[in-house]
MITI-104213 format. One line per field, with one value per residue (C-alpha): residue in three letters; residue number from 1; x, y, z. Coordinates in Angstrom, 3 decimals, padded with zeros to 6 digits. Each point is the difference from the previous one (the first is absolute). Example, Ala and Ser with C-alpha at 12.3 -4.5 7.8 and 13.67 -1.06 7.14 Angstrom:
2
residuo: ALA | SER
num: 1 | 2
u: 012.300 | 001.370
v: -004.500 | 003.440
w: 007.800 | -000.660
END
This chain:
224
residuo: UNK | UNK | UNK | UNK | UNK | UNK | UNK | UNK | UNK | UNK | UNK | UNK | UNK | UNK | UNK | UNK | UNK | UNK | UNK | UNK | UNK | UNK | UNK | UNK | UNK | UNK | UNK | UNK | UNK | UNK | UNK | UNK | UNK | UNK | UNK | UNK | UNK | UNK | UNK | UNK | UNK | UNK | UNK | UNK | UNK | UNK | UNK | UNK | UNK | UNK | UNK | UNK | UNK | UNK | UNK | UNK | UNK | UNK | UNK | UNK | UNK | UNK | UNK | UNK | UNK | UNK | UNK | UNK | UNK | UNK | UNK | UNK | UNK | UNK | UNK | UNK | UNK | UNK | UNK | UNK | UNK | UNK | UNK | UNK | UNK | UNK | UNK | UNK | UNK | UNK | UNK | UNK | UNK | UNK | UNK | UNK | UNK | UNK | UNK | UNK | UNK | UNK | UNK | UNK | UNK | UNK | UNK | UNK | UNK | UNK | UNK | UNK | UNK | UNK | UNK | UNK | UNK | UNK | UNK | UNK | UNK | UNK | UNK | UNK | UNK | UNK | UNK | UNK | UNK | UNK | UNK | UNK | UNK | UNK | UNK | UNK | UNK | UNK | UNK | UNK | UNK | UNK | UNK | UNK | UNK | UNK | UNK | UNK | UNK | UNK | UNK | UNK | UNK | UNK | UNK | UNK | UNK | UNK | UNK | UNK | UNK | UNK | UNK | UNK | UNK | UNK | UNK | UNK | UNK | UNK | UNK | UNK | UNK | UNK | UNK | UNK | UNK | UNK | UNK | UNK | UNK | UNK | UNK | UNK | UNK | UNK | UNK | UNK | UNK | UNK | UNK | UNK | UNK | UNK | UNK | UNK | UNK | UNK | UNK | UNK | UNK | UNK | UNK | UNK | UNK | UNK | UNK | UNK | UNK | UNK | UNK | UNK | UNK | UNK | UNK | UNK | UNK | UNK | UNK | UNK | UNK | UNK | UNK | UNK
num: 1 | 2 | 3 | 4 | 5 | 6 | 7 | 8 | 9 | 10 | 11 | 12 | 13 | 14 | 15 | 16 | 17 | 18 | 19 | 20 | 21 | 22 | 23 | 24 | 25 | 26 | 27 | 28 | 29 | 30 | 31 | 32 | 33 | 34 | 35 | 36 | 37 | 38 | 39 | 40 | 41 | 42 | 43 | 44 | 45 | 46 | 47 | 48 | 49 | 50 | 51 | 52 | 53 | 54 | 55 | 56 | 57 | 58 | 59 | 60 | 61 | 62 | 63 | 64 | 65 | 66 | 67 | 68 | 69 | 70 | 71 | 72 | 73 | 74 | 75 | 76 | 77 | 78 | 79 | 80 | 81 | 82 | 83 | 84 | 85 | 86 | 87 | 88 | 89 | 90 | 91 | 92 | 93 | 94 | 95 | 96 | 97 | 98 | 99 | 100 | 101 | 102 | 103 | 104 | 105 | 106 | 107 | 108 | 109 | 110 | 111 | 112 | 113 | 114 | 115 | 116 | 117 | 118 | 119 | 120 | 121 | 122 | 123 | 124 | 125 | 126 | 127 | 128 | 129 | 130 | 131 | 132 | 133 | 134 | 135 | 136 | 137 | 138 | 139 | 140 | 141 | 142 | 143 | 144 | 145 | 146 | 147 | 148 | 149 | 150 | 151 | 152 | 153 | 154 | 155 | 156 | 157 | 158 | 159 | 160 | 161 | 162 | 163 | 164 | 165 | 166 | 167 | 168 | 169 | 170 | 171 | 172 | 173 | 174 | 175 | 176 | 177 | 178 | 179 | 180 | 181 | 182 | 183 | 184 | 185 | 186 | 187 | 188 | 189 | 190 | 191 | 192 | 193 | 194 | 195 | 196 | 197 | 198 | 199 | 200 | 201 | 202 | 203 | 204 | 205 | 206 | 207 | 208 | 209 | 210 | 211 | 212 | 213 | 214 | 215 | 216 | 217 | 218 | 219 | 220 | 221 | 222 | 223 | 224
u: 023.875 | -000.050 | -000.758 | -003.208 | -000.784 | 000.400 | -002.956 | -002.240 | -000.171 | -000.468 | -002.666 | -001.380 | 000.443 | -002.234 | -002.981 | -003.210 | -002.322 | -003.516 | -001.269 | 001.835 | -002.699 | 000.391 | -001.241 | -000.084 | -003.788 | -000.269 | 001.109 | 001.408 | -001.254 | 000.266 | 001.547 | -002.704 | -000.574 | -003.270 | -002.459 | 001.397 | 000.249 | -002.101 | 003.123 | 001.978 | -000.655 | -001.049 | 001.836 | -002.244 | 003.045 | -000.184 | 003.706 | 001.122 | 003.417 | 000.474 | 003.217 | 002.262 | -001.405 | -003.643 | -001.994 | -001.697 | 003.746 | -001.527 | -003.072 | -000.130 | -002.627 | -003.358 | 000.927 | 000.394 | -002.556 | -001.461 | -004.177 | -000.493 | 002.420 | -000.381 | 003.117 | 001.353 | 000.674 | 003.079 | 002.229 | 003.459 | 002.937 | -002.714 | 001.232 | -001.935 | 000.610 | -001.151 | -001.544 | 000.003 | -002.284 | 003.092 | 003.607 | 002.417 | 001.664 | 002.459 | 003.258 | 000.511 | -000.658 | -003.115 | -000.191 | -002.428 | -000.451 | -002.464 | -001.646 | -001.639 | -003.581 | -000.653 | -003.319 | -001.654 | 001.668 | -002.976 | 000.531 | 003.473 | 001.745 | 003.586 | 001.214 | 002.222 | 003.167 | 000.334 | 002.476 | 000.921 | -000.619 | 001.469 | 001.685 | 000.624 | 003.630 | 002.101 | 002.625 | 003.196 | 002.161 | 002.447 | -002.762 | -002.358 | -002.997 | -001.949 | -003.250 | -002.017 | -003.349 | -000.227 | -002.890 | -001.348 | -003.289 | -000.071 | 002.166 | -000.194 | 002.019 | -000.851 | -001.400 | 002.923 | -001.024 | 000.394 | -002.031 | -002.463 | -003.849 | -002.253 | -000.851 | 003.359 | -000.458 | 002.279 | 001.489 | 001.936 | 001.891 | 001.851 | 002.571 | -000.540 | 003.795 | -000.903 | -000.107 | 002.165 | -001.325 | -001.307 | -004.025 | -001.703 | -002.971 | -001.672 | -002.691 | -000.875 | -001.696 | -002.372 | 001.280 | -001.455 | 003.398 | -000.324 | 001.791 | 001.725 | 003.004 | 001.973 | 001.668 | -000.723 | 001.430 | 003.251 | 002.394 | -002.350 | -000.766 | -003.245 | -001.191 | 000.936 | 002.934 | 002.030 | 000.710 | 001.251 | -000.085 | 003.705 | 001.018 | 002.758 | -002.383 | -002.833 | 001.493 | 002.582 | 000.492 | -000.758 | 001.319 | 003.224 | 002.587 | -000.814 | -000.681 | 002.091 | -001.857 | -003.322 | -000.992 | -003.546 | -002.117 | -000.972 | 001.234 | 000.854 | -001.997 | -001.936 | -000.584 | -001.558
v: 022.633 | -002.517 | 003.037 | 000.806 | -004.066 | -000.167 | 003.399 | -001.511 | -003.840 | 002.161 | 001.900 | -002.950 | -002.006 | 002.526 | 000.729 | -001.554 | -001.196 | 000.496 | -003.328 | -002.609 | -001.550 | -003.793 | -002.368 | -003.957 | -000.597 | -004.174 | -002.805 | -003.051 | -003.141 | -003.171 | 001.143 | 002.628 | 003.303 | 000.342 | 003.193 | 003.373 | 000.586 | -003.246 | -000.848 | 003.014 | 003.402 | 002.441 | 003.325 | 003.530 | 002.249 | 000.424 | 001.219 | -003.586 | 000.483 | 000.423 | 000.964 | -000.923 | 001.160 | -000.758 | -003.226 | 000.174 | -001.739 | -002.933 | -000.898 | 003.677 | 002.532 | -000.631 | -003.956 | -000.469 | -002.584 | -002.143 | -000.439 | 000.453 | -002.481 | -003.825 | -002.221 | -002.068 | -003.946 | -001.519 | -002.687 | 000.598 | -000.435 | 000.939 | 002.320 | 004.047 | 003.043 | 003.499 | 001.578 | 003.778 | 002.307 | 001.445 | -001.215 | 001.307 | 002.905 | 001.492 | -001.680 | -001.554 | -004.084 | -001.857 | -001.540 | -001.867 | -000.439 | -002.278 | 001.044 | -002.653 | 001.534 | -000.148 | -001.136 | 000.828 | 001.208 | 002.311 | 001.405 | 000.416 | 003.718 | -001.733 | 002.010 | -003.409 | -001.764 | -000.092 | -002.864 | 000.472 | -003.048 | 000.906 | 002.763 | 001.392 | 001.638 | 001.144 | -001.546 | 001.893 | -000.972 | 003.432 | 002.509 | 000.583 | -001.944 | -001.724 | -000.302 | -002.969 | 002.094 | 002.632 | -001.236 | -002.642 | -000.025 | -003.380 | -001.806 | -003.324 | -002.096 | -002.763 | 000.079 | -001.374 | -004.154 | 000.081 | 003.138 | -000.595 | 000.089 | 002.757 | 003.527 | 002.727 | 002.979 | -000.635 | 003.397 | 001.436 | 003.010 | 001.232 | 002.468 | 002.627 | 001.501 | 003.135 | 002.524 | 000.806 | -001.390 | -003.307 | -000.115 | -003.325 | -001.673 | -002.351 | -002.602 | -002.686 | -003.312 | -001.789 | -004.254 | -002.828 | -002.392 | -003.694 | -002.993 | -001.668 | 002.709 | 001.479 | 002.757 | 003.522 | 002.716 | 001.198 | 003.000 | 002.203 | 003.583 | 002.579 | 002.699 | 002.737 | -000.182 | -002.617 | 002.221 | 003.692 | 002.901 | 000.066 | -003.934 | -000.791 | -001.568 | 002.341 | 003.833 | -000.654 | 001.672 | -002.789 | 002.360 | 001.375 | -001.350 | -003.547 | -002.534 | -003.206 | -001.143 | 000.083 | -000.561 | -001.552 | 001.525 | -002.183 | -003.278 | -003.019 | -002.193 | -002.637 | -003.244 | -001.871
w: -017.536 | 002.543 | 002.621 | -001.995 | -000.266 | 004.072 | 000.058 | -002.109 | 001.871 | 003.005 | -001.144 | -001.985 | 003.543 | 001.955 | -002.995 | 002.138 | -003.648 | 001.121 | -002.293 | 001.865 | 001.180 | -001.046 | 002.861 | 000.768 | -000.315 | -000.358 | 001.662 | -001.981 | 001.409 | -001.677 | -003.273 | -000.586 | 000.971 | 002.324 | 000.332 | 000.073 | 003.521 | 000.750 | 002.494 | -000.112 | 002.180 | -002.030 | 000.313 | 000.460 | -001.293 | -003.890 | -000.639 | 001.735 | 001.546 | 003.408 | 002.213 | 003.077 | 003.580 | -001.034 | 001.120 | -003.333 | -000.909 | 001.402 | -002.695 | -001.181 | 000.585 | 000.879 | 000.437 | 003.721 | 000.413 | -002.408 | 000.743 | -003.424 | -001.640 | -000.060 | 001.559 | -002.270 | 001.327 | -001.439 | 001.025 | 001.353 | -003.111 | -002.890 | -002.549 | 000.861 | -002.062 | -000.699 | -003.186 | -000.561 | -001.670 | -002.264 | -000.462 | 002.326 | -002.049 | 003.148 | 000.723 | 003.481 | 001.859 | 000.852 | 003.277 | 001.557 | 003.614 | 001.998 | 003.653 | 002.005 | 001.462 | 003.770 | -000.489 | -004.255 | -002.799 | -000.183 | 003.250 | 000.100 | -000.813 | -000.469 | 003.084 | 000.888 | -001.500 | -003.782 | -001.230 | -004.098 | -002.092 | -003.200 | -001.997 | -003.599 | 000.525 | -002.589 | -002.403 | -001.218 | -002.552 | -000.374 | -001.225 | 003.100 | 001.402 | -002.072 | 002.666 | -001.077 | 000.783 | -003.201 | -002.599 | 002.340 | 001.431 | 001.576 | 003.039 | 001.083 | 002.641 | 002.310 | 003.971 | 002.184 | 000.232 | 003.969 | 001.025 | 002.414 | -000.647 | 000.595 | -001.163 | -001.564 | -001.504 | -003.263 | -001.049 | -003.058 | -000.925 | -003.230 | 001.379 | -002.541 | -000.099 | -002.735 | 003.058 | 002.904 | 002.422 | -001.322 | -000.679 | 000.977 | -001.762 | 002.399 | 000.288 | 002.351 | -000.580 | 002.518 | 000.358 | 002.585 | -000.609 | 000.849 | 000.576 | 002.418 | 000.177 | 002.929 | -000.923 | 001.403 | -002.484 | 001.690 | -000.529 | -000.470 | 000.009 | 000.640 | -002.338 | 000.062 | 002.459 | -001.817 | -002.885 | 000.146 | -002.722 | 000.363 | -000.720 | -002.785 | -002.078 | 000.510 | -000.126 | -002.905 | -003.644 | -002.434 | -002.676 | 000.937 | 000.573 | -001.699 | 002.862 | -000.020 | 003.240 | 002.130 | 003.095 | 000.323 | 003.125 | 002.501 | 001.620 | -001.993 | -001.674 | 002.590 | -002.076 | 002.995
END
């Protein structure tokens, strides 16, 4: 029995569903949720996910520059979040990273340093993850108080964990921070080096055998 439960995780692992195609679509701002894609990049790819070794990692595909999306100005410490189109329905985190712009957020293809902001990880309690991400539709967490102004590209991912290797649903936001902050996001990484198809907590059976641990991709949470 348990030989036939380890087959079917592993071929449950590696199915690829062809409808996963939920995406981040509005930025919160100010307790509300603004436009669709008023302030976030909007994607060209219908089936959303994208995977490791691609630059479309970085905003997803067809989102490398942002002439056709309006930056968003908010002050440094105020409370940002994403909306989605559909509730998240895969098991796996949310993290959000920020990327300060050499010059516009509208310019910029996110080719330099991304520094994560804030995470959904997992909880256990004896019976597997419980993820924090399944049924929800909307995140929200605060800007670090000390970053310094001027124009990020604000990313987020859900790391959708159903196949082997992980698929990623991306979007990026468009902000103009200010304030009289100094902070420059550190302990960063780029996209799509900083992750590989092969990381713990990105090639791993979430079915078999029952995880008592995760490891979140990426670098540590930068709170400024």
């Amino acid at each position: 029995m348990q030989f036939s439960i380890a087959i079917l995780a592993a071929l449950v692992a590696c199915a690829q569903p062809a409808l996963a195609h939920y995406r981040f679509t509005q930025l919160i701002a100010g307790g509300a949720a603004t436009g669709e894609y008023k302030y976030v990049r909007q994607n060209t790819n219908h089936n959303s996910p994208v995977s490791t070794g691609s630059t479309d990692l970085r905003c997803n595909t067809g989102a490398d520059s942002g002439s056709a999306t309006s930056t968003y100005e908010v002050a440094a410490g105020a409370s940002l979040g994403f909306k989605m189109d559909q509730s998240i329905y895969h098991a796996g985190p949310v993290q959000v990273y920020i990327s300060k712009a050499p010059s516009t957020a509208a310019t910029y293809d996110g080719s330099g340093s991304w520094s994560k902001i804030y995470q959904v990880a997992p909880t256990f309690a004896g019976n597997g993850p419980v993820w924090g991400t399944e049924s929800k539709d909307t995140f929200t967490f605060s800007l670090p108080s000390s970053l310094a102004a001027g124009e990020y590209l604000l990313r987020i991912e859900h790391i959708a964990l159903h196949s082997m290797p992980a698929q990623f649903y991306v979007s990026c936001a468009q902000l103009k921070v200010t304030g009289s902050g100094s902070a420059t996001p550190s302990n960063g990484i780029s996209f799509p080096a900083g992750y590989s198809s092969t990381d713990p907590g990105i090639n791993l059976n979430i079915y078999y055998p029952v995880l008592t641990s995760y490891a979140m991709p990426g670098p540590t949470v930068w709170k400024g």
